[in-house]
C-alpha positions, 0 to 999 in steps of 0.5 A: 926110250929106255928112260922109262924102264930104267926109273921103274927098274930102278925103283923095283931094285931100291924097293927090294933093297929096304925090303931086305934090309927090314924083314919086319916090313917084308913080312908084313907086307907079303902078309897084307899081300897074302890076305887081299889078293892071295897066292892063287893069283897075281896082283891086279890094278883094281887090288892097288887101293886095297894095299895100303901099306904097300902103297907106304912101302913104295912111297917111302922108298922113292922119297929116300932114293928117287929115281931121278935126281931132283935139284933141291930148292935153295 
């Protein structure tokens, strides 16, 4: 029950982390957010396809810390 939320929590947290470790990044994407959806409302499944770089930001941070282990293959 609990596997599902912990990878996405888990995700979240490593997501925020990069973010915080590049402020370039952090701002830019708070910018494409800001542009797109506004501050007036929350972000939508529909607004998903329009936020390119974030959607990069997010696949980026589950390549280098994935959150759950995957076995190399030798």
């Amino acid at each position: 029950m609990f596997g599902g939320t912990e990878t996405v929590a888990s995700a979240i947290e490593w997501i925020m982390v990069e973010l915080m470790h590049t402020p370039d990044t952090m701002i830019r994407v708070q910018q494409e957010l800001a542009d797109i959806v506004g501050l007036d409302r929350r972000v939508e499944e529909s607004d998903f396809e329009k936020l390119t770089y974030f959607k990069y930001v997010i696949k980026e941070t589950l390549r280098l810390h994935p959150p759950i282990l995957v076995a190399l293959h030798q």
